[in-house]
C-alpha positions as CSV (number, residue, x, y, z in Angstrom):
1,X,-299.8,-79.8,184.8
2,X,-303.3,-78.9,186.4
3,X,-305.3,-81.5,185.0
4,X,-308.4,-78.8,184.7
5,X,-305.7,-76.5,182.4
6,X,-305.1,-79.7,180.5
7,X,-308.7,-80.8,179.5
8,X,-309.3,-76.8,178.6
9,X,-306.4,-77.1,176.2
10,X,-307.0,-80.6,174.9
11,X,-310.2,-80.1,173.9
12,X,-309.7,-77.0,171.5
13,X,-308.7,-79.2,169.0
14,X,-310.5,-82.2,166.7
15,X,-308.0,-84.8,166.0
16,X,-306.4,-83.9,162.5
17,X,-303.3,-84.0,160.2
18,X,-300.5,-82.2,161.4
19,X,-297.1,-82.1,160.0
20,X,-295.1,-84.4,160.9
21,X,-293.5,-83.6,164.3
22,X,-290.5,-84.6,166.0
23,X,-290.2,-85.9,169.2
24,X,-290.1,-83.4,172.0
25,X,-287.2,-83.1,174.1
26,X,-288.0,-83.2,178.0
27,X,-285.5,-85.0,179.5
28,X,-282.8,-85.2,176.6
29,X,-279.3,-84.0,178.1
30,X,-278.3,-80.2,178.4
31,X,-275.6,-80.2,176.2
32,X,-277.6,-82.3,173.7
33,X,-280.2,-79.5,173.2
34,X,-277.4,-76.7,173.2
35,X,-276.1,-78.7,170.4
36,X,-279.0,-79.3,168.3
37,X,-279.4,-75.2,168.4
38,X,-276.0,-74.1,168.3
39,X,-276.0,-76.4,164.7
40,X,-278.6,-74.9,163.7
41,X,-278.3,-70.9,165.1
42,X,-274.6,-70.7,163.6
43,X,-275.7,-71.9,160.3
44,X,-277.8,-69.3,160.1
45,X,-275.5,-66.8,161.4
46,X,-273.3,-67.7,158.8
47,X,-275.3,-67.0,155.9
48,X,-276.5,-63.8,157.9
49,X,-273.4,-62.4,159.8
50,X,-275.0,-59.1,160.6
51,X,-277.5,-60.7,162.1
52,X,-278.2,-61.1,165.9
53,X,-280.1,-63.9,167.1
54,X,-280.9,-65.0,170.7
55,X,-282.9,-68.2,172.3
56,X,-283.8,-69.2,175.8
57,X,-285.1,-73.0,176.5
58,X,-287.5,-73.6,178.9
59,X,-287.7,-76.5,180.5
60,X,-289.4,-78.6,183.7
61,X,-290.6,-74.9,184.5
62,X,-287.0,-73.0,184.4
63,X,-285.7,-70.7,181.9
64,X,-282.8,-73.5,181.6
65,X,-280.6,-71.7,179.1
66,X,-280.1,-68.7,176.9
67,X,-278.1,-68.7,173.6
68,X,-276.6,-65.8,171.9
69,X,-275.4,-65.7,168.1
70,X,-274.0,-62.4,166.8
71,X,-270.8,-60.8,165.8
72,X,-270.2,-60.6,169.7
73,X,-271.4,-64.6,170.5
74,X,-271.6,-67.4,167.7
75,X,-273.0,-69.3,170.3
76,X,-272.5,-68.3,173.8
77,X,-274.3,-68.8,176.7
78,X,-275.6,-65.3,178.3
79,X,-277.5,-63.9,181.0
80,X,-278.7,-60.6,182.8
81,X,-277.3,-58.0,181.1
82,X,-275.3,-59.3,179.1
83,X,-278.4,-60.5,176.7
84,X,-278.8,-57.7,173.9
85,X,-282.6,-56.1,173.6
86,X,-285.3,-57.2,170.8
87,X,-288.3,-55.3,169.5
88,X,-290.7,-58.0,169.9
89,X,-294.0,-56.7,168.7
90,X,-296.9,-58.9,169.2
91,X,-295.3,-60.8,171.9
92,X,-295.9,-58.2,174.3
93,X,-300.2,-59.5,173.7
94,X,-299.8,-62.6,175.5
95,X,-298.7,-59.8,178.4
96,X,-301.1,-57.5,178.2
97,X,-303.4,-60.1,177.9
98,X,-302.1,-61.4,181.6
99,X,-302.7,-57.8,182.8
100,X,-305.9,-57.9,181.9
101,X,-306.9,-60.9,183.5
102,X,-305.2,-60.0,187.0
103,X,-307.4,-56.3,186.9
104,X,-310.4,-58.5,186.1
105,X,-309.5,-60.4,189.9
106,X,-309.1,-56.7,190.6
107,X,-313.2,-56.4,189.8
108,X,-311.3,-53.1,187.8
109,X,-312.7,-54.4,184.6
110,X,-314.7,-57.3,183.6
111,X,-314.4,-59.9,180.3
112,X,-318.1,-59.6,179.9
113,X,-319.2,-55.8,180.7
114,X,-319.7,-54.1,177.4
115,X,-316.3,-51.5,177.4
116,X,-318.6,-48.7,176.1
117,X,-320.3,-48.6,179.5
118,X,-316.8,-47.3,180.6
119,X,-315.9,-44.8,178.1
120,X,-318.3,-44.7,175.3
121,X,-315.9,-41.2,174.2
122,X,-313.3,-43.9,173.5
123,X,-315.9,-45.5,170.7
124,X,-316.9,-44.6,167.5
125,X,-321.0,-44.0,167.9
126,X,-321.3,-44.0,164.7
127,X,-321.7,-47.7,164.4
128,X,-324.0,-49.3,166.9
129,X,-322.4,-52.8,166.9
130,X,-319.3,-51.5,169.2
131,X,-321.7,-50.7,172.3
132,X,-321.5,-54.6,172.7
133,X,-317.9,-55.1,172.3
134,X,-316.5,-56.8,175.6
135,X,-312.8,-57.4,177.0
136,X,-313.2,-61.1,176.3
137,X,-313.5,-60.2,172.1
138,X,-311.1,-58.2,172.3
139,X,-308.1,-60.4,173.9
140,X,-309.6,-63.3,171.4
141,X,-309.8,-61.1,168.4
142,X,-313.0,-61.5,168.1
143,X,-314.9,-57.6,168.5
144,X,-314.8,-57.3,164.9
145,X,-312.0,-54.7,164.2
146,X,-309.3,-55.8,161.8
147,X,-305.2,-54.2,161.4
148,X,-303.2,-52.6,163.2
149,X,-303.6,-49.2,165.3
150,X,-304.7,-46.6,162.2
151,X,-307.4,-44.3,162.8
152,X,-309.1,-45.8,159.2
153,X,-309.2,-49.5,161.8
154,X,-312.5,-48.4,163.8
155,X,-314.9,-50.1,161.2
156,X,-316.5,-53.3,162.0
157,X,-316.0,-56.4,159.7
158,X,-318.3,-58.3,161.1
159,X,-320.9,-58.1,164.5
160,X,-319.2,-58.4,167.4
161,X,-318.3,-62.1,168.9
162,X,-318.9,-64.0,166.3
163,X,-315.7,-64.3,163.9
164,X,-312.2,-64.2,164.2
165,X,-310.4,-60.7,163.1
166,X,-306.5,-60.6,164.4
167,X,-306.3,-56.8,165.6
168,X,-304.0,-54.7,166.8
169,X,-306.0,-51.9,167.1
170,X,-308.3,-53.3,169.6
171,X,-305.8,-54.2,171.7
172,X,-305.4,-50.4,171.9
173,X,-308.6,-49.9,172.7
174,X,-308.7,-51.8,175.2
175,X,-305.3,-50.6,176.9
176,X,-307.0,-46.9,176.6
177,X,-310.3,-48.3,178.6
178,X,-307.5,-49.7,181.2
179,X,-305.4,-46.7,181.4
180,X,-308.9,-44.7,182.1
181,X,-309.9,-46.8,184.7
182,X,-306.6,-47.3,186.7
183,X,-305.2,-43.9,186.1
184,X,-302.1,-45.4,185.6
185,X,-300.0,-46.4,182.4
186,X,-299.4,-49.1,180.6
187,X,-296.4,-49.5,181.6
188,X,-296.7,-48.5,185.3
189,X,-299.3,-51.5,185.6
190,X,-297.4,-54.1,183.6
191,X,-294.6,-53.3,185.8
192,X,-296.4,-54.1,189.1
193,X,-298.2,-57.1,187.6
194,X,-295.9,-58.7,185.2
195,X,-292.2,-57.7,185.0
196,X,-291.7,-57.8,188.5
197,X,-293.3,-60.7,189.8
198,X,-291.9,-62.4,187.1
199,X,-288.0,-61.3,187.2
200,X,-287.7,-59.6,183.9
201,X,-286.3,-56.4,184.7
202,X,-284.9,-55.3,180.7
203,X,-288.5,-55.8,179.5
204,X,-290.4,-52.5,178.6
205,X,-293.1,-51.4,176.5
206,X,-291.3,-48.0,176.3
207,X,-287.6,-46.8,175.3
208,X,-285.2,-47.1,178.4
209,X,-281.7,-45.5,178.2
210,X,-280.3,-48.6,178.8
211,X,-281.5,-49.9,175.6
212,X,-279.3,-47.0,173.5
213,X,-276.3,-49.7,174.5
214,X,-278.5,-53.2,174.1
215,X,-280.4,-52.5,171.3
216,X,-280.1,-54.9,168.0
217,X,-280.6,-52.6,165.3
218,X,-283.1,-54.2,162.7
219,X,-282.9,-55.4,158.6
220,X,-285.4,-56.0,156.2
221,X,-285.6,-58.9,154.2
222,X,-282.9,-58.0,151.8
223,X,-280.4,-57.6,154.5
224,X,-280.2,-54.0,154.6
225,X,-280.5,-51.9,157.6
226,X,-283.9,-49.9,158.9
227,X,-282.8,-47.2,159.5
228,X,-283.4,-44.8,162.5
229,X,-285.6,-47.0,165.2
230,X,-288.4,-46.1,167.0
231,X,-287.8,-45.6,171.0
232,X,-291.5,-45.2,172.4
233,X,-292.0,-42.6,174.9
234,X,-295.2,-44.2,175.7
235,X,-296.5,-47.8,175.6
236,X,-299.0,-49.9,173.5
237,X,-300.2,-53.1,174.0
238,X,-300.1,-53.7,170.2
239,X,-296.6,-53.3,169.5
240,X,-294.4,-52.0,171.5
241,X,-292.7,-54.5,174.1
242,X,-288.8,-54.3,173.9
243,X,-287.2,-57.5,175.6
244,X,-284.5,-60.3,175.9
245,X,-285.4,-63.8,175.1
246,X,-284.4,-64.3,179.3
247,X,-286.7,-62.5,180.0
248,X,-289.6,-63.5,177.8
249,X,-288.8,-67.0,178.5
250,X,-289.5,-66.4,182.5
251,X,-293.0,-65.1,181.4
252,X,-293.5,-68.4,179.1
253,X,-292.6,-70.4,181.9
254,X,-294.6,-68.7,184.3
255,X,-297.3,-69.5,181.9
256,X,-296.6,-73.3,181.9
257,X,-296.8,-73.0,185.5
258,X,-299.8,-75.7,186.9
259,X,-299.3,-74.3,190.5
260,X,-299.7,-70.6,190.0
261,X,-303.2,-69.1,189.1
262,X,-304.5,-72.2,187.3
263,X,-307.8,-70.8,186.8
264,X,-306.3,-67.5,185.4
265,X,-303.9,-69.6,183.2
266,X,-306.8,-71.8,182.2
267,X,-308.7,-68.5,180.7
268,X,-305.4,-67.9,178.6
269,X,-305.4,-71.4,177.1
270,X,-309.2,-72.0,176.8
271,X,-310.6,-71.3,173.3
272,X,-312.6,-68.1,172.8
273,X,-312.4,-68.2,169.1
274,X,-311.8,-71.2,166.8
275,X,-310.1,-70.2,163.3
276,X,-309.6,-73.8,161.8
277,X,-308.9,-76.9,162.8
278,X,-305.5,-76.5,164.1
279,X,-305.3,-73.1,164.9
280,X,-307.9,-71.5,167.7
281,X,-307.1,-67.7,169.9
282,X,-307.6,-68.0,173.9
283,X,-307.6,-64.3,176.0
284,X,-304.2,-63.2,174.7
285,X,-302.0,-66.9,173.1
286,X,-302.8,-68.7,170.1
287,X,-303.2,-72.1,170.3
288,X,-302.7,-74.9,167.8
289,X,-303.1,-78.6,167.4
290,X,-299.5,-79.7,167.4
291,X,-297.8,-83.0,168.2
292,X,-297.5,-84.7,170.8
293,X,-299.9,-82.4,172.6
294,X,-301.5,-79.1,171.5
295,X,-299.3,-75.7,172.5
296,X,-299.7,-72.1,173.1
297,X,-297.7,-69.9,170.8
298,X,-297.7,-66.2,169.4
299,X,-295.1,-64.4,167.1
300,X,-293.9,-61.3,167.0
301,X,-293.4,-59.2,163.5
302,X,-292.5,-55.9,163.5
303,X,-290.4,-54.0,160.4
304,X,-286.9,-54.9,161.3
305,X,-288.2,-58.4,163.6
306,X,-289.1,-61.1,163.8
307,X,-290.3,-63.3,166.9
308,X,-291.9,-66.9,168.1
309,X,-292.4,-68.0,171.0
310,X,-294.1,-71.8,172.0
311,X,-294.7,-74.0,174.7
312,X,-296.3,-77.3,175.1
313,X,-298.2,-76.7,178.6
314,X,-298.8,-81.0,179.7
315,X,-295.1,-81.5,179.1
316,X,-293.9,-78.2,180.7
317,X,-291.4,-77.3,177.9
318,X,-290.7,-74.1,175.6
319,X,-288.8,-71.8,173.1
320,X,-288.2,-68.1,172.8
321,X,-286.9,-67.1,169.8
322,X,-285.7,-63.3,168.7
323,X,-284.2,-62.5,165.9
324,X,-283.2,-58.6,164.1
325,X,-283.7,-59.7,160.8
326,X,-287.0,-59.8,159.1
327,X,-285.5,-62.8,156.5
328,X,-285.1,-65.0,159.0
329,X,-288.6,-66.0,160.0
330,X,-288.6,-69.0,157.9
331,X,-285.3,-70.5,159.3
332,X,-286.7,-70.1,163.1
333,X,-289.4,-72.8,162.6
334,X,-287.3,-75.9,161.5
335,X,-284.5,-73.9,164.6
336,X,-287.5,-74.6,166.9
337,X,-287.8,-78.0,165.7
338,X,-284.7,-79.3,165.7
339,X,-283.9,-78.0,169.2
340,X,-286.8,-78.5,171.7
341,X,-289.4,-81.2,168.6
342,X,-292.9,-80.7,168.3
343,X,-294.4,-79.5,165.3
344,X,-295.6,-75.5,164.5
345,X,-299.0,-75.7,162.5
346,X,-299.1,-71.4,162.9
347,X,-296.2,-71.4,160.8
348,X,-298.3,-72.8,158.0
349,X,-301.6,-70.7,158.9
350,X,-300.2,-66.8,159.3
C-alpha cells in the first residue's frame, strides 16, 4: 500500500475500544475461507430458503472468489453471467463519488468552487447558506442537507461544512450540477469512467433488459415479498446502482489498489468529516477504526436489500456482500467476520 494513502487513513482515527476483532485472513488457504463462508452463508440460507445471497473475496488485489447461495446455488462458485443482479443502493456513492473525483482531474468541476456558481437554478435561494455549499461537503455529507431525495430535503440543518448530515439528496444535487456541466448522464459518464475501466459490465444505475432474467426479487423483514420492483429509466447517484457482488468487488479492489491513482484514492480515504471516534466520512467511503488497521466500508439499504461492503486498504483484503432480504442485515456482519476477520464498528454506529 502507498505509504502516503496509509498515513491519510491511519490517522483518521484516535486509538480506542473496538470490539473485539478476529484475525484477518491474508494469506489463510483458499478453500479455508470458502469454508468459513459457505458455513456460515448456508446456515443462513437455511433458515431463509427464499433468500438469495451472493459474496465475492478480495484478496492481494484480485476479486479471488464469488459465492452464490440461493434455491439455484447453496454454495457455488459463480462468475460472469451466471452471478444474479442486486439492487445495491448506497453502494453505488462510493462510485459516484470516484466519478467525481476523475471530472475534478477533468478541471470539469472542482471540490472547493461553491456549486451555485454553476447552476444557482438548481438551488433553493431562499436560504442563503447553500451559495457556499461545495463538491467536497457534499461527497462527505457535510453541506448540511439531511434524507433522502424528497423535495421537503432542501432545508439546511446546520451551516454548511461544519457537521456531519448522511444525505441522499445531496448526492442528487450534485449529480444534476454534473449532468449540467458534461451534458451527458449519469450513466453515460460512469460508464466511461468506472464500469469499463474497471471490468464490470452487469453494473447499471439504470434498468437493463438483461436484468428482467438476473434480477433477485426483494423481501422485507418478515419474509414476504415487495412486490413489483422499480426498473429506473434514469439514474441517481443516491440509489439506484444495480450490480453483482463480481462486479462490485473489482471496484473495491480497484480501490485498494496503491499503484493506481494514489493521490485520487488518498482523497477517498482521507477524513473530511469526523462523526465519532470510530466512525469518520472521506469524499464518497466511510471509514472506521477497526482491528488490525482502520477500513473503508459503505452499506447499502434499500426496501427489499440489504448490502456491505469493506476493505482493509494496508493489508489489501475485502468483502462484498448482497443480499435480497431486508432481515438479513444483522447475520452479514458476524458472515463478514468469520470469513475474511477484522472487526465492523459501522455495524454498531448506523
Amino acid at each position: 500500500m502507498h505509504l502516503r494513502i496509509l498515513g491519510a487513513l491511519a490517522g483518521v482515527f484516535a486509538l480506542g475500544a473496538c470490539d473485539q476483532a478476529a484475525p484477518l485472513q491474508t494469506s489463510a488457504p483458499r478453500d479455508q475461507v470458502i469454508t468459513a463462508l459457505d458455513e456460515q452463508a448456508r446456515a443462513i440460507h437455511l433458515e431463509n430458503p427464499s433468500t438469495s445471497l451472493s459474496v465475492a473475496v478480495v484478496r492481494g488485489g484480485q476479486v479471488e472468489f464469488i459465492r452464490l447461495y440461493d434455491r439455484t446455488a447453496t454454495g457455488q462458485t459463480v462468475s460472469g453471467a451466471q452471478e444474479p443482479i442486486f439492487e445495491a443502493a448506497s453502494l453505488g456513492k462510493p462510485v459516484f463519488a470516484y466519478l467525481i473525483l476523475k471530472m475534478v482531474e477533468l478541471e470539469i468541476l472542482s471540490l472547493e468552487r461553491p456549486l451555485y456558481q454553476y447552476a444557482p437554478d438548481l438551488f433553493d435561494d431562499t436560504d442563503p447558506r447553500v451559495q457556499d455549499i461545495s463538491a467536497r461537503m457534499l461527497l462527505s455529507h457535510s453541506a448540511g442537507f439531511k434524507g433522502n431525495a424528497a423535495k421537503a430535503q432542501k432545508a439546511l440543518r446546520f451551516d454548511p461544512g461544519t457537521s456531519f448530515s448522511y444525505s441522499g439528496y445531496g448526492y442528487g444535487m450534485l449529480q444534476k450540477v454534473l449532468e449540467r456541466r458534461t451534458g451527458l448522464s449519469l450513466e453515460t459518464l460512469a460508464r466511461i469512467h468506472v464500469f469499463e475501466p474497471f471490468n464490470m459490465p452487469s453494473t447499471s444505475f439504470q434498468w437493463q433488459t438483461a436484468y428482467d432474467y438476473r434480477i433477485r426479487l426483494g423481501y422485507d423483514s418478515d419474509g414476504n415479498p415487495i412486490g413489483e420492483k422499480r426498473k429506473p429509466v434514469s439514474g441517481s447517484a443516491a440509489w439506484s446502482l444495480h450490480t453483482t457482488a463480481g462486479d462490485y468487488a473489482h471496484f473495491l479492489a480497484a480501490m485498494l489498489d496503491e499503484t493506481h491513482e494514489p493521490a485520487l484514492k488518498q482523497m477517498m480515504i482521507k477524513a473530511d468529516t469526523k462523526i465519532t471516534g470510530a466512525i469518520a466520512w472521506s469524499l464518497g467511503w466511510g471509514l472506521q477504526a477497526s482491528e488490525p488497521s482502520p477500513s473503508i466500508w459503505h452499506w447499502g439499504s434499500n426496501p427489499g436489500y440489504r448490502s456491505y461492503a469493506v476493505g482493509y486498504p494496508k493489508e489489501d483484503i475485502g468483502i462484498v456482500v448482497l443480499s435480497n432480504n431486508e432481515k438479513l442485515f444483522e447475520q452479514i456482519e458476524p458472515l463478514i467476520i468469520n470469513t475474511i476477520g477484522g472487526n465492523l464498528p459501522s455495524y454498531h454506529w448506523f
